[in-house]
C-alpha positions as a Markdown table, in Angstrom:
| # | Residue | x | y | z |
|---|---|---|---|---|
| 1 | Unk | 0.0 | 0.0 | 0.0 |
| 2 | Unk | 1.2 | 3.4 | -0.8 |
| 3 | Unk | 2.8 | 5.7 | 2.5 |
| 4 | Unk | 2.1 | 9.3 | 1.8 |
| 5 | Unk | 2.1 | 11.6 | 4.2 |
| 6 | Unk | -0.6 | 14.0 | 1.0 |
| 7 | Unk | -4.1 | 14.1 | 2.1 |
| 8 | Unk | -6.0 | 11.2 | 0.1 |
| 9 | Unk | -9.6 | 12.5 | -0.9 |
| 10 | Unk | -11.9 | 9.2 | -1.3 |
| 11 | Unk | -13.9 | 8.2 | -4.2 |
| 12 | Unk | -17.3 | 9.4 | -2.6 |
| 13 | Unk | -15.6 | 13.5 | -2.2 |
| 14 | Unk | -14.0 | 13.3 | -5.8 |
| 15 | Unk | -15.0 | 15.7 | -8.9 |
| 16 | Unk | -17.5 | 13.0 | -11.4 |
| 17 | Unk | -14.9 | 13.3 | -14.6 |
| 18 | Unk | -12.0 | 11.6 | -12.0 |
| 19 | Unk | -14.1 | 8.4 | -11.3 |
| 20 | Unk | -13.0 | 6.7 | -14.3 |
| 21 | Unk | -9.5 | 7.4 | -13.5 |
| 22 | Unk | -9.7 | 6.4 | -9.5 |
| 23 | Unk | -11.9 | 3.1 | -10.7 |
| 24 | Unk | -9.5 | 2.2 | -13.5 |
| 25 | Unk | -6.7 | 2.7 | -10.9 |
| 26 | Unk | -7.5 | 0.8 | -8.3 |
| 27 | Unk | -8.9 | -1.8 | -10.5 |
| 28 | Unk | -5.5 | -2.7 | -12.0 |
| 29 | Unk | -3.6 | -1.9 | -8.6 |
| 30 | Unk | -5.6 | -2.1 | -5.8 |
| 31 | Unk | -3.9 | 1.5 | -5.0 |
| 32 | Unk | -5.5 | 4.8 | -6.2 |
| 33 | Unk | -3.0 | 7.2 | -4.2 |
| 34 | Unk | -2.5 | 9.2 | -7.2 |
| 35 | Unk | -5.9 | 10.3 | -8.1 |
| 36 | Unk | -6.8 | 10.5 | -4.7 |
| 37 | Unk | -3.6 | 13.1 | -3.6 |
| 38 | Unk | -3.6 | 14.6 | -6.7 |
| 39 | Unk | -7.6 | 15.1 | -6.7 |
| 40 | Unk | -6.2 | 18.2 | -4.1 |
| 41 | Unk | -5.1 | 20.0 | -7.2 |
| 42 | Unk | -8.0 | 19.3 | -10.2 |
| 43 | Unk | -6.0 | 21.2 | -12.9 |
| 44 | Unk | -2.5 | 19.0 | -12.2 |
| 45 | Unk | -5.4 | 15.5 | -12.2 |
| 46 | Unk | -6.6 | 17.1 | -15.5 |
| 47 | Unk | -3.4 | 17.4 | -17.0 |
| 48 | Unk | -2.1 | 14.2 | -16.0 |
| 49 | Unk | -5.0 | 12.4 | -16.5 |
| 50 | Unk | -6.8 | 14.1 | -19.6 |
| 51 | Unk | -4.1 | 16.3 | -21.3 |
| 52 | Unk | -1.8 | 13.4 | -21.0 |
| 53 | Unk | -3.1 | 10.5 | -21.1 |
| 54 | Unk | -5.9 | 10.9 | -22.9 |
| 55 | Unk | -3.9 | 13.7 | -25.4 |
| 56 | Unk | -0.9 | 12.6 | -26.1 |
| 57 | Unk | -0.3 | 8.9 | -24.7 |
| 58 | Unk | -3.5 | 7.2 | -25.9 |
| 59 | Unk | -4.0 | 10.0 | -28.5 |
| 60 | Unk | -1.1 | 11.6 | -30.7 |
| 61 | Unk | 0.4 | 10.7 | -33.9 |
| 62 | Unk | 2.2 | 7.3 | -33.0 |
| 63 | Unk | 1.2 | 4.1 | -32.7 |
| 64 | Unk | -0.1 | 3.1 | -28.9 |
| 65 | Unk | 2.0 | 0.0 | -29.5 |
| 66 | Unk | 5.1 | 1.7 | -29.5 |
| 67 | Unk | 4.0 | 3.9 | -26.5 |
| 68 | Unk | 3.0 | 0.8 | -24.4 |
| 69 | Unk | 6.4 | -1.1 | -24.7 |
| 70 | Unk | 8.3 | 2.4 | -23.8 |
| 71 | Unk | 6.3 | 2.8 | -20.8 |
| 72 | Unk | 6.4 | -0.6 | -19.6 |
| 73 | Unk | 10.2 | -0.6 | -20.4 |
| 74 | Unk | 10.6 | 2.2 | -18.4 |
| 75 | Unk | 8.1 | 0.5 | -15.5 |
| 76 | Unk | 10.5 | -2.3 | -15.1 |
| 77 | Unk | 13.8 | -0.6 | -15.4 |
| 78 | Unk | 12.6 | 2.0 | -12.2 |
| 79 | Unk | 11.4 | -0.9 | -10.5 |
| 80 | Unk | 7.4 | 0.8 | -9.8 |
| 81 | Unk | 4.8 | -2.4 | -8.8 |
| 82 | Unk | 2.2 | -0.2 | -9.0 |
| 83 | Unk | 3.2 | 1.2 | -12.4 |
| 84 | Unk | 3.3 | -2.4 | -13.8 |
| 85 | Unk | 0.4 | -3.9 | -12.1 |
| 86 | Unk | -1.4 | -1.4 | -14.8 |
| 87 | Unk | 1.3 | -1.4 | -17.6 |
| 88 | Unk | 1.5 | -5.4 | -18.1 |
| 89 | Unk | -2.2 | -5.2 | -18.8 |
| 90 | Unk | -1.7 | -2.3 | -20.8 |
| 91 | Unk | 0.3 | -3.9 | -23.4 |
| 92 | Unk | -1.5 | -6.8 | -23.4 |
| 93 | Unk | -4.3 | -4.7 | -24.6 |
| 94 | Unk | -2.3 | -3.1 | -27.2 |
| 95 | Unk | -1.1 | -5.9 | -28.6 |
| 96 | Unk | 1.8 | -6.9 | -27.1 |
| 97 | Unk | 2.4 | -10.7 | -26.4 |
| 98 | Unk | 3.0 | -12.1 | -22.9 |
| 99 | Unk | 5.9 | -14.0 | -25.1 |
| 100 | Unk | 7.4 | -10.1 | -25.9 |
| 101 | Unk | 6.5 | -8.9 | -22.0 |
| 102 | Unk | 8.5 | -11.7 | -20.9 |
| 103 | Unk | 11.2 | -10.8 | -23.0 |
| 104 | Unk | 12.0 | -7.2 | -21.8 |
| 105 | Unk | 14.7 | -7.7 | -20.1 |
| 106 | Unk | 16.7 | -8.9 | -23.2 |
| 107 | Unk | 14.8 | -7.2 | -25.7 |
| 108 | Unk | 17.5 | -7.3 | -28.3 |
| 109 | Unk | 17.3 | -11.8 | -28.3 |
| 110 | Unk | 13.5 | -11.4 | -28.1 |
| 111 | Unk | 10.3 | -11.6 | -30.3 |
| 112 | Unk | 10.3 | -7.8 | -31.2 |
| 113 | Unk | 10.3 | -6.4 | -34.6 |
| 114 | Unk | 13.1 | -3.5 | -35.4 |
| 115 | Unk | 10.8 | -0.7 | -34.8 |
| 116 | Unk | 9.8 | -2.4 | -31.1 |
| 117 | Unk | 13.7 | -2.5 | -30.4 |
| 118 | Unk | 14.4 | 0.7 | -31.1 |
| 119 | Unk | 11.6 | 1.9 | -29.3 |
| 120 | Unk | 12.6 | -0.1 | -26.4 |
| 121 | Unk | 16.4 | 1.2 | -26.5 |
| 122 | Unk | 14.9 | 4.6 | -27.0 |
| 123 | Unk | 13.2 | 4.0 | -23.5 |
| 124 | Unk | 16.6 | 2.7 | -22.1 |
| 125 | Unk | 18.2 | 5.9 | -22.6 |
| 126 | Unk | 15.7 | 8.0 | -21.3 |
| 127 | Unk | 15.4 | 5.9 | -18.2 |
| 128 | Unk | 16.0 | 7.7 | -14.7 |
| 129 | Unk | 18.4 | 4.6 | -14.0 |
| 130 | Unk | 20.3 | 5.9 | -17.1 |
| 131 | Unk | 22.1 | 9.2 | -16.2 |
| 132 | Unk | 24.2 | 8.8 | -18.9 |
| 133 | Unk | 21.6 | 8.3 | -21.6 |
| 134 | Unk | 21.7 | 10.0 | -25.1 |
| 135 | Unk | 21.1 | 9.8 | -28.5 |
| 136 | Unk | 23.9 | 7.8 | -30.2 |
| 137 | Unk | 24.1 | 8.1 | -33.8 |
| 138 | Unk | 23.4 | 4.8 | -34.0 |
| 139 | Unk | 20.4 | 4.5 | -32.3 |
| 140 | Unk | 19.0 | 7.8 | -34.0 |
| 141 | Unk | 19.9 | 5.9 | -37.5 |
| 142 | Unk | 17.9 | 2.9 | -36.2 |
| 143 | Unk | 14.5 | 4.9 | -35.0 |
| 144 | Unk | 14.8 | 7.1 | -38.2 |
| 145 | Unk | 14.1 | 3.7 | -40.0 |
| 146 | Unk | 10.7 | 3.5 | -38.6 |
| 147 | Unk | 10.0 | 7.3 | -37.5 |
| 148 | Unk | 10.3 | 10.8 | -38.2 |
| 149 | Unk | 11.5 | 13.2 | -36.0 |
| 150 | Unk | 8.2 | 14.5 | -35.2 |
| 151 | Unk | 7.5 | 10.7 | -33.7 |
| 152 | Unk | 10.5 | 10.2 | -32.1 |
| 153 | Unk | 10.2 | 13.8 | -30.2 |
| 154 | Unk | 6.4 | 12.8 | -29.7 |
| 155 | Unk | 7.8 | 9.4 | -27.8 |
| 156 | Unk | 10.3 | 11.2 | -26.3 |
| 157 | Unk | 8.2 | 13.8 | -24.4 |
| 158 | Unk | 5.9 | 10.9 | -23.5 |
| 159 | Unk | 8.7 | 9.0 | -22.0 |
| 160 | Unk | 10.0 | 12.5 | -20.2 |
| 161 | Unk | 6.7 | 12.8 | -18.5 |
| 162 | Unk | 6.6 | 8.8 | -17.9 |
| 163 | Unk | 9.9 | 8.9 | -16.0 |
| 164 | Unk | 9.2 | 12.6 | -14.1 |
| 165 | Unk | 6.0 | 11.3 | -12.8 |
| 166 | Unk | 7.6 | 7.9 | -11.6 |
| 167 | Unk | 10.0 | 10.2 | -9.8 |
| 168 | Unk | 7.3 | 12.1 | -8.3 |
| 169 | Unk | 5.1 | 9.0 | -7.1 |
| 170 | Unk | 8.1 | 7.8 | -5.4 |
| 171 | Unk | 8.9 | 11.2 | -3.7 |
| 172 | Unk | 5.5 | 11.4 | -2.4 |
| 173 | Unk | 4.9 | 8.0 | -1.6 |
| 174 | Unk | 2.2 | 7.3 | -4.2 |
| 175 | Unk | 3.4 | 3.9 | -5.4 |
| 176 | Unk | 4.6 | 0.7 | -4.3 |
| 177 | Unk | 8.2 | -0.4 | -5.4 |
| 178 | Unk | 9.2 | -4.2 | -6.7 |
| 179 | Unk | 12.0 | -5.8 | -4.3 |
| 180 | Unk | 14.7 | -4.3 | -6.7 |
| 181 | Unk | 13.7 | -0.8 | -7.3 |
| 182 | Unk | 16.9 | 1.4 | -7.8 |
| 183 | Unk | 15.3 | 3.8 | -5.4 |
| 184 | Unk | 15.3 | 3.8 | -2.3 |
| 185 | Unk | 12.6 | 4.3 | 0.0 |
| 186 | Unk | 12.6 | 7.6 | 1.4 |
| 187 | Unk | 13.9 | 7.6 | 5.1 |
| 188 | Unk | 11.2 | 8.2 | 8.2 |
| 189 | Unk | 11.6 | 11.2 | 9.5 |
């Protein structure tokens, strides 16, 4: 269960349009911290939630498939349970094989086309457990095979807000972390 110290505003006291959000939540995780805490500030839930998500994840120019593996990538490398308990589930839906989910770990050997490896590379780089990360030549020359620039900055910013919003659930105790999550629990103070 998530530890927050954030005021949690239940289901019953929410706004109507963040229902969906807190049910599909805590249906795939049991844990609906973040719409709850966040439900303090409606314009950041909004954003997050409609803007985002609805915008720009499940919306914009490329394919959800391609969205789904770099967010579930990036779920795995930081190590959020919470973030995969709805990401695994996720992919599935877009089309992504429990063979290919499986695989992850070494994407490069597995059942993934080109495009999906890239993709998934691209993730690796922009990963918070990647403080080195960058665009290689290389790797640009092997997303430009399957995208434009417009697509790769589209997957980019996508992945940005991914990663900055993992870092913020685990500052504010929003999420729950696998048994090897890079980051450490935050000290009692």
């Amino acid at each position: 269960m998530a530890d927050t110290p954030f005021t949690r505003t239940p289901r019953a006291q929410l706004p109507e349009q963040f229902h969906l959000a807190w049910d599909t939540l805590n249906g795939l995780t049991g844990e609906p911290a973040f719409v709850e805490v966040f439900a303090s500030n409606p314009e950041m839930l909004d954003f997050v939630m409609n803007r985002f998500y609805m915008g720009l994840f499940f919306g914009g120019k490329v394919d959800q498939r391609y969205k789904q593996l770099a967010r579930l990538k990036l779920s795995l490398l930081h190590g959020c349970r919470t973030c995969n308990k709805q990401n695994v589930p996720g992919a599935l839906q877009a089309g992504i094989t429990q063979a290919q989910v499986d695989a992850m770990e070494d994407f490069e050997s597995g059942p993934f086309t080109d495009a999906e490896k890239a993709v998934i590379a691209y993730a690796g780089e922009v990963a918070l457990t990647n403080a080195a990360g960058r665009m290689s030549p290389g790797l640009y020359a092997r997303l430009r095979q399957h995208f434009s620039d417009a697509d790769l900055l589209e997957l980019g910013t996508v992945m940005a807000i991914i990663s900055g919003m993992a870092k913020l659930s685990f500052v504010l105790g929003l999420v729950e972390r696998e048994d090897y999550c890079p980051f450490a629990a935050p000290a009692a103070a």
